[in-house]
C-alpha positions in Angstrom: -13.9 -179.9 -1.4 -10.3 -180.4 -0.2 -9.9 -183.5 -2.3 -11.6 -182.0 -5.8 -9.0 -179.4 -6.0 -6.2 -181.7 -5.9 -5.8 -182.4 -9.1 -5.9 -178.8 -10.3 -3.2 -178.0 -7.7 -0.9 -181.3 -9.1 -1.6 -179.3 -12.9 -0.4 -176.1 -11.5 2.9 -177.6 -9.8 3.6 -179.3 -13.2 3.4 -176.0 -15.2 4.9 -174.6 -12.8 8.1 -176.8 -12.9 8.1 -176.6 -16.7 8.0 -173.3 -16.5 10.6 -172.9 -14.3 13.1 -175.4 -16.5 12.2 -173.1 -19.6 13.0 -169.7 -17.7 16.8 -169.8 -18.6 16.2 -169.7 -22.2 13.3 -167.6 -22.2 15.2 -165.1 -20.2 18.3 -165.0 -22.7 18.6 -162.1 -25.1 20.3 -162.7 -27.9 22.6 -159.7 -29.1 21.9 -156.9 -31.5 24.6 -158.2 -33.9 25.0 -161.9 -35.3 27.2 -163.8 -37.7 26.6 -167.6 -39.3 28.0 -168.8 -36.4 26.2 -167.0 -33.6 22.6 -167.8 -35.4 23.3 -171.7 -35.5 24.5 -171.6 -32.0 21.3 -169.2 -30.7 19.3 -172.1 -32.7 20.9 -175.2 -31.3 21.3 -174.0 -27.9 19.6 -171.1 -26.7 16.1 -170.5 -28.5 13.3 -170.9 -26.5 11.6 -173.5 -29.3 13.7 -176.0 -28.5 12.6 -175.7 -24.2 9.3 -178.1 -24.6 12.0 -180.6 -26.3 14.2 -180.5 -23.7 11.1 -181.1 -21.3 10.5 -184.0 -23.1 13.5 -185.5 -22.7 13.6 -184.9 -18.6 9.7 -186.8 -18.8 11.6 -189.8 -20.4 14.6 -190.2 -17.9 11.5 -189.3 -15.2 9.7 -192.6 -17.3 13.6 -194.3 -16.8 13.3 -193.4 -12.5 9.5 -195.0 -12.7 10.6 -197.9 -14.5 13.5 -199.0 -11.9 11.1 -198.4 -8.9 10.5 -201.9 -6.9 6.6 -202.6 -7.0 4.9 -201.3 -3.5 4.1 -204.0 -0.7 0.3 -203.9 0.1 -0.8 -204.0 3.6 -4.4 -205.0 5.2 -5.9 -205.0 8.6 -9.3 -206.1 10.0 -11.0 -205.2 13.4 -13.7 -207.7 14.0 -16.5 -208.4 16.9 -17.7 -212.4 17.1 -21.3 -212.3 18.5 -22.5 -215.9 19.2 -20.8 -219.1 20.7 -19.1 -220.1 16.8 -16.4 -217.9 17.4 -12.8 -218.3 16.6 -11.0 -219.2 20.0 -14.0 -218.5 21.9 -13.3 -214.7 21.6 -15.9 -212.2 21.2 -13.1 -209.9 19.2 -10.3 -210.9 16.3 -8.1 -208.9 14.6 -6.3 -210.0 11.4 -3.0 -208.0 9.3 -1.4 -209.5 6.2 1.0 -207.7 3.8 1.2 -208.9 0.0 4.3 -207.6 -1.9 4.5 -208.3 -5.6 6.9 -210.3 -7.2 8.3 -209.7 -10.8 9.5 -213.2 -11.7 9.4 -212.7 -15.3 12.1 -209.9 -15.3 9.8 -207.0 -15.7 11.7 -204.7 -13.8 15.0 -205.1 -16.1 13.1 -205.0 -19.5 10.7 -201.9 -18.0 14.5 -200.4 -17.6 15.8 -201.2 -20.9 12.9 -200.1 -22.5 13.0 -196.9 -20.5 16.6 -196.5 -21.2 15.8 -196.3 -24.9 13.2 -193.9 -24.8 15.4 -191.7 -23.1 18.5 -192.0 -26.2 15.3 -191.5 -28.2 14.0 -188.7 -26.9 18.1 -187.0 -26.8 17.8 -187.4 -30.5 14.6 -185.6 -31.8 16.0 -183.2 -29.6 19.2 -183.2 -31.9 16.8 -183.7 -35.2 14.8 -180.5 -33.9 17.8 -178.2 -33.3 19.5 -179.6 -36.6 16.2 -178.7 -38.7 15.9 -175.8 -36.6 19.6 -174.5 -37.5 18.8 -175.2 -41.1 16.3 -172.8 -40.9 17.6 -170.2 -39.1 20.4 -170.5 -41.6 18.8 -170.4 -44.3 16.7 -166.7 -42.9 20.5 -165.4 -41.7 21.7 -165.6 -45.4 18.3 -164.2 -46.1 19.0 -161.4 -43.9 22.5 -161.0 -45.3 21.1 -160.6 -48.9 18.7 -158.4 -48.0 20.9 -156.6 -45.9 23.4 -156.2 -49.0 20.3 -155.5 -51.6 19.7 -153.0 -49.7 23.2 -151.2 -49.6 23.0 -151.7 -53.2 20.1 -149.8 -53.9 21.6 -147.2 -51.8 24.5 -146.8 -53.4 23.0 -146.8 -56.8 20.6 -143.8 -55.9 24.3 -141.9 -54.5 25.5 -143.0 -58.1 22.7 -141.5 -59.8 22.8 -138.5 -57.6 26.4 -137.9 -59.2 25.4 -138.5 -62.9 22.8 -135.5 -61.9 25.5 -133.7 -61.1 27.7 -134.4 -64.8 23.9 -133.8 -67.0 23.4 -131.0 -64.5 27.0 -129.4 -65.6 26.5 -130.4 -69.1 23.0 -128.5 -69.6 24.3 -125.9 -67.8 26.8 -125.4 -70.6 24.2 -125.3 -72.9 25.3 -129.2 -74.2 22.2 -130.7 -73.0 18.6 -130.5 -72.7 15.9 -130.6 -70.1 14.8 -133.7 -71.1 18.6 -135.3 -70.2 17.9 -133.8 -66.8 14.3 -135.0 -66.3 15.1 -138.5 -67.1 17.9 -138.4 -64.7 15.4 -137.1 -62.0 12.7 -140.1 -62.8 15.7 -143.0 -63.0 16.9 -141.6 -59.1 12.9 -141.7 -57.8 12.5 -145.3 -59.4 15.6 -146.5 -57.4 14.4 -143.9 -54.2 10.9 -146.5 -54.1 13.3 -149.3 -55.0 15.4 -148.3 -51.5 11.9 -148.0 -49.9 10.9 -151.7 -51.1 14.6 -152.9 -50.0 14.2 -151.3 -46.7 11.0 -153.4 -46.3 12.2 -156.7 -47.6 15.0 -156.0 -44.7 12.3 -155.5 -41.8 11.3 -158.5 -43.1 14.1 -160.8 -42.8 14.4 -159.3 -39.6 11.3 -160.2 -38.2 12.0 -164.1 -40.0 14.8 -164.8 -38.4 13.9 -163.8 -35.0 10.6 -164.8 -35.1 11.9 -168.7 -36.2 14.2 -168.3 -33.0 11.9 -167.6 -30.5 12.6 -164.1 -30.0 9.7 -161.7 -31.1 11.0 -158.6 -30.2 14.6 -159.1 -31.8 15.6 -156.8 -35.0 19.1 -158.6 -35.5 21.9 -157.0 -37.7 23.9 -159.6 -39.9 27.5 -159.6 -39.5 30.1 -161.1 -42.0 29.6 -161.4 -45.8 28.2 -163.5 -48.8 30.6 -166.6 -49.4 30.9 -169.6 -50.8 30.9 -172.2 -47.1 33.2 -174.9 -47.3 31.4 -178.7 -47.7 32.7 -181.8 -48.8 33.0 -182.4 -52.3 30.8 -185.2 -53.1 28.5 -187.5 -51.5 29.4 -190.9 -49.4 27.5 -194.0 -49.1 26.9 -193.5 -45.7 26.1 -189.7 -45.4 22.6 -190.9 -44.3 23.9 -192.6 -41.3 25.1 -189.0 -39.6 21.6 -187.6 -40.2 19.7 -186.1 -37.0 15.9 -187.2 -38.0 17.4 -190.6 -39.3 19.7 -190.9 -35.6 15.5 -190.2 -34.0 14.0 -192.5 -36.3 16.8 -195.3 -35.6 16.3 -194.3 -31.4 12.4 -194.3 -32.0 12.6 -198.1 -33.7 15.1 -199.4 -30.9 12.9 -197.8 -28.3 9.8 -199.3 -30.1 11.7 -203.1 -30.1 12.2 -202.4 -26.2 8.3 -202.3 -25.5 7.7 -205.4 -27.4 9.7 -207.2 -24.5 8.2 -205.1 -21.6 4.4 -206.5 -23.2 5.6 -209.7 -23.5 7.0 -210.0 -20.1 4.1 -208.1 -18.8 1.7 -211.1 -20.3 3.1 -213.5 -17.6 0.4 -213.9 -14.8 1.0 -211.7 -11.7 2.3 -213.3 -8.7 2.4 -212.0 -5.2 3.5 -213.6 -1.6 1.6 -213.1 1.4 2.4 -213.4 4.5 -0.4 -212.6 7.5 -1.0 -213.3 11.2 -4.7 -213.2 12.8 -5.2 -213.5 16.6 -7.8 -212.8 19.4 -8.3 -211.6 22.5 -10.3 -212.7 26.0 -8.8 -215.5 25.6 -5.6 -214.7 23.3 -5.4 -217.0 20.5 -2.9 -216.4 16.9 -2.5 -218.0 13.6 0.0 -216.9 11.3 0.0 -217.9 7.5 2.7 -217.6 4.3 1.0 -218.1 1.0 1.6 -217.2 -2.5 -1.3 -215.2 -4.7 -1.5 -215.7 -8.5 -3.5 -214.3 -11.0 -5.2 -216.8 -13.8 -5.2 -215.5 -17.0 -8.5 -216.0 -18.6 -10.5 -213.0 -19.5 -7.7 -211.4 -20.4 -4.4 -212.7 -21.3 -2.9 -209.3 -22.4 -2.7 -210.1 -25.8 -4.2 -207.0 -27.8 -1.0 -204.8 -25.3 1.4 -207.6 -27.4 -0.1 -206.7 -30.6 -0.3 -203.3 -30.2 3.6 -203.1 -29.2 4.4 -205.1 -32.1 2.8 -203.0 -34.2 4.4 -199.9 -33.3 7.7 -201.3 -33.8 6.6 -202.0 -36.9 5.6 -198.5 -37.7 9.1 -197.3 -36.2 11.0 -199.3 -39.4 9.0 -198.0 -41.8 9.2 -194.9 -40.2 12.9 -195.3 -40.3 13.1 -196.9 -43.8 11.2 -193.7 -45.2 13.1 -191.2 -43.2 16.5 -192.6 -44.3 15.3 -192.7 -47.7 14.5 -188.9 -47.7 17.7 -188.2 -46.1 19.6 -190.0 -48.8 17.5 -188.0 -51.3 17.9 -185.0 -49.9 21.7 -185.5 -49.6 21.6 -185.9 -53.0 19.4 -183.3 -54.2 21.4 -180.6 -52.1 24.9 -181.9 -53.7 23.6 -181.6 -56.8 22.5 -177.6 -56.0 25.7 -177.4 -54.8 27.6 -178.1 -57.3 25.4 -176.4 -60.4 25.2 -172.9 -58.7 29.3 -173.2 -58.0 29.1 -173.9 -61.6 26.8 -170.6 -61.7 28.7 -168.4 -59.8 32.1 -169.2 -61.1 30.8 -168.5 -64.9 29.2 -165.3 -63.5 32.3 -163.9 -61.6 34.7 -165.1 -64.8 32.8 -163.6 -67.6 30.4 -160.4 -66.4 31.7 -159.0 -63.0 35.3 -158.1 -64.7 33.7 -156.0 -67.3 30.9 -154.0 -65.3 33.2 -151.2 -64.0 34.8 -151.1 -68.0 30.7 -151.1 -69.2 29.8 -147.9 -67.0 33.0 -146.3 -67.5 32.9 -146.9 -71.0 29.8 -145.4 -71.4 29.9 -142.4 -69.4 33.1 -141.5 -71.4 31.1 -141.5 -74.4 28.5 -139.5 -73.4 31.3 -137.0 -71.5 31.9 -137.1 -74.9 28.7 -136.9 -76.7 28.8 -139.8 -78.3 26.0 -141.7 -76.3 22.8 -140.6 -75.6 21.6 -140.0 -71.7 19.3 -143.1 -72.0 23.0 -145.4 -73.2 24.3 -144.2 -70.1 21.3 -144.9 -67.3 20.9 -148.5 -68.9 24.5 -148.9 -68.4 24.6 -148.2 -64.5 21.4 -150.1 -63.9 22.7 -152.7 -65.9 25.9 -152.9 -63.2 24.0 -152.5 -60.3 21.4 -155.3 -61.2 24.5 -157.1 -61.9 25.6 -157.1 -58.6 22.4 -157.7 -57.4 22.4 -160.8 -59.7 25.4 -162.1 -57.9 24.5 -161.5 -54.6 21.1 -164.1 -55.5 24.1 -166.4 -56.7 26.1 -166.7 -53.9 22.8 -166.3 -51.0 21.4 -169.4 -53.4 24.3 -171.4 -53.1 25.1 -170.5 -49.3 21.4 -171.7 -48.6 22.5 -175.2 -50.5 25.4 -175.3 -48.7 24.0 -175.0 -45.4 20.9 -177.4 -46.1 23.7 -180.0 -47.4 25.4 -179.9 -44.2 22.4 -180.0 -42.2 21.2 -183.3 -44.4 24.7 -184.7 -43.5 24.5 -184.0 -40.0 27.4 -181.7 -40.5 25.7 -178.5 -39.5 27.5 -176.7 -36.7 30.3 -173.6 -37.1 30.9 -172.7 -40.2 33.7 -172.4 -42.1 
C-alpha cells in the first residue's frame, strides 16, 4: 500500500514546487493606472502567462544537472549454502560481492552536456519569443484601450456640446425665432449620441477586460495613461532585421539544440561497456578469489539505429522550422513597414487638410444660423461632422501606433517606448 502511493506523492511534490516558483507572479497586482511602458513591462516580466515558460526553462538546466551526472556503480552480493562433497574449497557456505561501474568511453557524458547546454539557450529563447509575442499583444489591447478610452471622451463631450446648442435653439424659440420642431430635433440628435456614450462606455469595459485578461490578471479594470502618438521606429527595413527576431532566435536555439542530439544518438550507438571487479570466498575452511573483468554489450538485436534516425530527423524538422519562421519574420517585417509608412502617409494628409478647418466648419455654421441663414439640420450635421472627425483621427493614429508596435516587435525591438 505504502509503495502504490508513491508515485501520487512524487506528482504532488512536483505541483507543488511549480506552484511555489509561479507564486511571485501570481501574487503581483499590477496597478490601477498604466502607460505603454508599464503594459510591455507587466507582459515581459510580470504576467503570470509567462510562469509555465519559465518552468520550462528551470526543467531544461534540471535536463543540463542530469546530463553531467557520472553513471551509478552497481553493486551485487550472494549468500550461498554448498550441500554435497563438490563444494568450492570444501566449504559448506560461500559468499560472493562484485561492483560494475559503467564506463562512457565514447564521450557520452560531454555530448549529453552539450546537448543539454543547448536545450537550455533554447528553451531561454521561446521564453523571449513568448514574452515578445506576448508584448505585442498586450500592446496592441493598450492602444485599444487608449482609443476606446478617448472615443469615449469624445462622445461625452459631444453630448455637453449638444446640450449647449439646446441651450442657443432653446433661446431662439423662446424669442419666437424658432419652432418646435428646431427644438425636437435637437432633443433626438443629444439621445442618439446619449446611446452612442452608452455603446462607448461598453466598448471601454471591453478593452478593459482584453487587456487584462491577455495579462493574466482577471480581476484587473486598468485605466490607460498617456496619449495617441505617432512611436518612434526606424525608417526603413535592413537586410538583417530578421536576425533580431525572438521566434527566429527559438527556432535558431531549437535547430542548434536539435544538431546537439544527433551526436548524443550517435555516441549513444557505441556498445556499453562496464568494469567489474568482484571477490568470492568461503568459510569452515576460509578460502577467497578475487576477479577484474571488463563487461561489454554486443550489439545485435538492436544497434540503436531507429534513436539515430529519429534525431536526425528532428534536426531536420528544426531547419525547416527555422527556414519558415525566418521567412515569416522577414515578411512580416515587411508587411508592418509598409503599414507604417501608408498610415503616416494617412495621418499626415488628415491632420494637414481636415483637422485645421473643423473648428472654422462648426463655427461657421452656427454663425449662420445665429444668424438665420442656415437651417437647424446645417448646423447638427456640422458638429457631428467635427466630432466624427476626430473620431476619424483617433482610428488613424491607434491604427498606426498598433503598426508601430507590431514592427518593433517583428524586429525584436519591442521594449520602452519612445
Amino acid at each position: 500500500m505504502t509503495n502504490g502511493n508513491r508515485p501520487r506523492a512524487g506528482a504532488r511534490m512536483a505541483w507543488l514546487a511549480l506552484w511555489l516558483a509561479a507564486a511571485p507572479a501570481l501574487a503581483q497586482t499590477p496597478p490601477d493606472s498604466v502607460d505603454l511602458a508599464a503594459v510591455l513591462a507587466l507582459a515581459q516580466d510580470a504576467s503570470p502567462r509567462l510562469a509555465l515558460e519559465r518552468q520550462n526553462v528551470a526543467a531544461a538546466r534540471a535536463d543540463r544537472g542530469t546530463a553531467s551526472a557520472w553513471p551509478n556503480p552497481t553493486v551485487s552480493y550472494n549468500h550461498s549454502r554448498q550441500p554435497g562433497d563438490q563444494t568450492n574449497f570444501g566449504s559448506g557456505r560461500a559468499q560472493e560481492m562484485s561492483i560494475e561501474l559503467p564506463l562512457l568511453i565514447a564521450g557520452q557524458r560531454g555530448v549529453r552536456m552539450k546537448a543539454a547546454d543547448r536545450g537550455v539557450e533554447a528553451a531561454q529563447a521561446r521564453l523571449a519569443a513568448s514574452g515578445n509575442d506576448l508584448a505585442a499583444d498586450a500592446g496592441a489591447a493598450f492602444v485599444a484601450l487608449l482609443l476606446a478610452q478617448e472615443k469615449r471622451a469624445a462622445r461625452v463631450a459631444g453630448v455637453d456640446e449638444l446640450a449647449r446648442l439646446r441651450d442657443v435653439v432653446a433661446g431662439r424659440q423662446s424669442a419666437g425665432m424658432e419652432s418646435q420642431y428646431e427644438l425636437l430635433r435637437v432633443d433626438v440628435e443629444q439621445e442618439a449620441w446619449r446611446a452612442q456614450t452608452a455603446e462607448a462606455e461598453a466598448d471601454l469595459a471591453d478593452a478593459q477586460a482584453q487587456l487584462a485578461t491577455l495579462l493574466g490578471f482577471p480581476d484587473w479594470r486598468p485605466h490607460g495613461t498617456g496619449e495617441l502618438r505617432s512611436l518612434q521606429v526606424k525608417p526603413e527595413a535592413v537586410e538583417d532585421d530578421a536576425q533580431g527576431n525572438p521566434s527566429y532566435i527559438a527556432a535558431r536555439r531549437d535547430e542548434e539544440a536539435a544538431q546537439a542530439s544527433v551526436e548524443v544518438a550517435r555516441r549513444e550507438r557505441f556498445p556499453a561497456m562496464s568494469l567489474t571487479a568482484g571477490r568470492f570466498w568461503t568459510s569452515h575452511p576460509f578460502g577467497a578469489t578475487n576477479s577484474v573483468g571488463l563487461t561489454l554489450e554486443i550489439p545485435i538485436f538492436d544497434t540503436r539505429g531507429g534513436a539515430l534516425d529519429k534525431a536526425h530527423a528532428e534536426a531536420a524538422s528544426a531547419g525547416l522550422r527555422r527556414q519558415l519562421v525566418e521567412a515569416e519574420v522577414r515578411a512580416n517585417v515587411q508587411r508592418y513597414s509598409t503599414q507604417v509608412a501608408q498610415r503616416a502617409a494617412a495621418l499626415d494628409r488628415f491632420d494637414a487638410q481636415i483637422a485645421p478647418r473643423l473648428p472654422a466648419l462648426e463655427q461657421m455654421a452656427e454663425d449662420a444660423y445665429r444668424l438665420g441663414k442656415s437651417s437647424i439640420t446645417d448646423l447638427l450635421d456640422a458638429t457631428r461632422a467635427r466630432y466624427e472627425a476626430h473620431m476619424d483621427q483617433l482610428d488613424l493614429v491607434a491604427r498606426l501606433m498598433e503598426a508601430q508596435l507590431r514592427l518593433r516587435a517583428a524586429r525584436g525591438e519591442l521594449s520602452v517606448p519612445s
